[in-house]
C-alpha positions in Angstrom: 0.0 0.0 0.0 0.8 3.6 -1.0 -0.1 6.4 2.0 -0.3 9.8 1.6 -1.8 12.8 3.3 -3.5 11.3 5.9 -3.6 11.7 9.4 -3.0 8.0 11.0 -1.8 6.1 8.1 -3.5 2.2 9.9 -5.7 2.2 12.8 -7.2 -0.8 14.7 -9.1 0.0 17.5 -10.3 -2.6 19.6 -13.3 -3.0 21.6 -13.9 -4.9 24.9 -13.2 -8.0 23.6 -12.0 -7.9 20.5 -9.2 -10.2 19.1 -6.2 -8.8 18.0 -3.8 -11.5 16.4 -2.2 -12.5 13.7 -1.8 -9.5 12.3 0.8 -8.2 9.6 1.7 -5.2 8.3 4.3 -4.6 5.8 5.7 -3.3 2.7 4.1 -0.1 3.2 5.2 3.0 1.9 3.8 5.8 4.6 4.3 10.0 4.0 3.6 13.5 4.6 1.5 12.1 8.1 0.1 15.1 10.3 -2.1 17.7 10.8 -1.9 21.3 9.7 -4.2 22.0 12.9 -2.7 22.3 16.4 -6.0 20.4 17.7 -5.1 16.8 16.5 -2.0 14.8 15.4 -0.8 12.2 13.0 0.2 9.2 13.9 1.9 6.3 11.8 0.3 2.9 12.8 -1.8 2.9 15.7 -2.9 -0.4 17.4 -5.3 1.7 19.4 -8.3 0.4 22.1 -9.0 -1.4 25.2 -9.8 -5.2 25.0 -9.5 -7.9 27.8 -8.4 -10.4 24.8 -4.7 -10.9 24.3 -2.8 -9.4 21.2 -0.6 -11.7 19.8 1.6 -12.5 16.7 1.6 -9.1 15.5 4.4 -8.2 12.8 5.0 -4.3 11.5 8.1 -5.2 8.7 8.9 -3.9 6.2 7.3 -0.2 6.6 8.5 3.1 5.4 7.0 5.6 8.0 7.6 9.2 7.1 5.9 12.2 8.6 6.2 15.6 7.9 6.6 17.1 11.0 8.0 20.9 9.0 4.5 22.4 8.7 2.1 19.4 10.3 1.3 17.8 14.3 3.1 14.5 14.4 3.0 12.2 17.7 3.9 8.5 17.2 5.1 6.3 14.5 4.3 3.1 16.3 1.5 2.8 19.3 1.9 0.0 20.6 -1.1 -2.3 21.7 -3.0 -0.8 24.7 -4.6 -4.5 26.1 -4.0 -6.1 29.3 -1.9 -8.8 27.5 0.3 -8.5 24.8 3.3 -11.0 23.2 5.0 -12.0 19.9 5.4 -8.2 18.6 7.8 -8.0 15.9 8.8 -4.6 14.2 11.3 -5.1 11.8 13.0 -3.7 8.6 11.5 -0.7 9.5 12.3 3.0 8.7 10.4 5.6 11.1 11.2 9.1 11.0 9.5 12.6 11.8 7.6 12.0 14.9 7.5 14.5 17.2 6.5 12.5 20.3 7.7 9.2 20.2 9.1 7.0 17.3 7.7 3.7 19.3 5.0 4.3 22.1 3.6 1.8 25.1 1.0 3.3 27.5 -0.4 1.9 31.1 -1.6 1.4 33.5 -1.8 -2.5 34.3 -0.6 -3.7 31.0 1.6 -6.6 30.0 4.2 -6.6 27.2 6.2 -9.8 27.3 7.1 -11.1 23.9 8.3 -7.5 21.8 11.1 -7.8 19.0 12.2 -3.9 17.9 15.4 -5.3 15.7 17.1 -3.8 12.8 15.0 -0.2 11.8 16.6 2.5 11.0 14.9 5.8 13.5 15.8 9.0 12.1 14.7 12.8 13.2 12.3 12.0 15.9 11.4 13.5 19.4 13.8 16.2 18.5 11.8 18.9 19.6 11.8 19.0 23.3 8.7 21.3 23.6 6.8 18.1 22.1 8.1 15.0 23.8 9.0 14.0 27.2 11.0 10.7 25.8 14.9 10.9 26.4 15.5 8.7 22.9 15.1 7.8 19.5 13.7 4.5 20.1 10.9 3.3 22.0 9.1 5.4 25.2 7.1 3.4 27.9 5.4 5.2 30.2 2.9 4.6 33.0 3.5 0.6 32.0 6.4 -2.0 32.9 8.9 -2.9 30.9 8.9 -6.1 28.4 9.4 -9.2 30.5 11.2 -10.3 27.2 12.3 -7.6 24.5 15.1 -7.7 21.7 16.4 -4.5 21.2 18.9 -4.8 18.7 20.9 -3.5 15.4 19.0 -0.5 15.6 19.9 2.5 13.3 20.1 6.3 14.7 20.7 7.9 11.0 19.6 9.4 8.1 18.2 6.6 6.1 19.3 8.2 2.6 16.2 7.7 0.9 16.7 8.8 -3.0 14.1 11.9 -2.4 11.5 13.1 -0.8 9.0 10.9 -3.0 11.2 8.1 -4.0 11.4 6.1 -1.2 13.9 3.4 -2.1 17.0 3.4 -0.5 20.0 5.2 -2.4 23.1 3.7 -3.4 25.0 4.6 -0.2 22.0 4.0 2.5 23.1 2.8 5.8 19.8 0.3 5.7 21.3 -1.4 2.4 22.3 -4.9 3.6 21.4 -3.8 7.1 17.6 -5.5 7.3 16.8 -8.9 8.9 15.5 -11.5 6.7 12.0 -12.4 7.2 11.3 -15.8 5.1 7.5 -14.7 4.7 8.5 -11.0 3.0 9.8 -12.0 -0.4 9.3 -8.9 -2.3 9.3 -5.4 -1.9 5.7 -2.8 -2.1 6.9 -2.5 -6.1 6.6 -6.3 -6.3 10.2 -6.6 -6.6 12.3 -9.3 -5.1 
């Protein structure tokens, strides 16, 4: 899929017992997220809702995630599931930049992450602006919740991701994400249907 212009790019928003699992969301190609108004916010994916159910098995690869924080309200690139119960998270291959509030978000109270894989994305130009964010990095904020009882932080990227423009969003010749994803044996071809 091919965003553009909107506020939240994907939205599910669960109810009071609503199954979240299985879910998978890649190969997207996200931009120019926000709001011109000072009343609302954009948001990239947002896995929004209260339900008693567990969320499980619930995949984000793949994604290009761009907002365009110059002129626009951005918050969050990723919010994270907001249910009692939630394992088996996997973002991956991901490139998130231009969020204002947090790049990856978990809220409380009384909510359980335990399975959550945040491996090899590239986060670029978020939370910079300190009269819009109370998170201290580039990477993922948790507040008013625990941390993971199991999370894989790893081979993470803190740089420009040296797209070829502003509207061609493969990666240019001398990208830092070029040989820098994880392979994912279910992802065999790129949003442009190339291997």
């Amino acid at each position: 899929n091919y965003f553009r212009n909107l506020a939240t790019q994907i939205i599910l928003s669960s109810y009071a017992s609503t199954k979240l699992m299985n879910i998978f969301i890649y190969n997207n190609v996200m931009f120019n997220i926000g709001v011109t108004s000072g009343d609302w916010y954009g948001s990239g994916i947002d896995f929004g809702g209260i339900t008693t159910e567990v969320a499980r098995n619930i995949m984000v690869s793949n994604n290009t995630i761009i907002a365009n924080p110059g002129d626009r309200q951005t918050r969050i690139g990723i919010c994270l599931p907001t249910v009692g119960y939630a394992t088996e998270i996997y973002i991956q291959n991901n490139i998130i930049s231009g969020f204002r509030y947090a790049t990856i978000f978990g809220v409380g109270p009384d909510r359980v992450l335990d399975i959550i894989n945040i491996d090899n994305n590239i986060f670029w130009d978020n939370t910079v602006d300190s009269t819009m964010t109370y998170c201290t990095s580039d990477s993922v904020y948790y507040t008013n919740i625990a941390l993971p009882l199991h999370e894989s932080f790893q081979n993470n990227l803190f740089t420009n991701p040296l797209l070829i423009s502003d509207i061609d969003f493969r990666l240019s010749e001398f990208s830092p994400a070029v040989g820098a994803g994880i392979n994912i044996p279910s992802i065999t071809h790129d949003y442009n249907d190339n291997l």
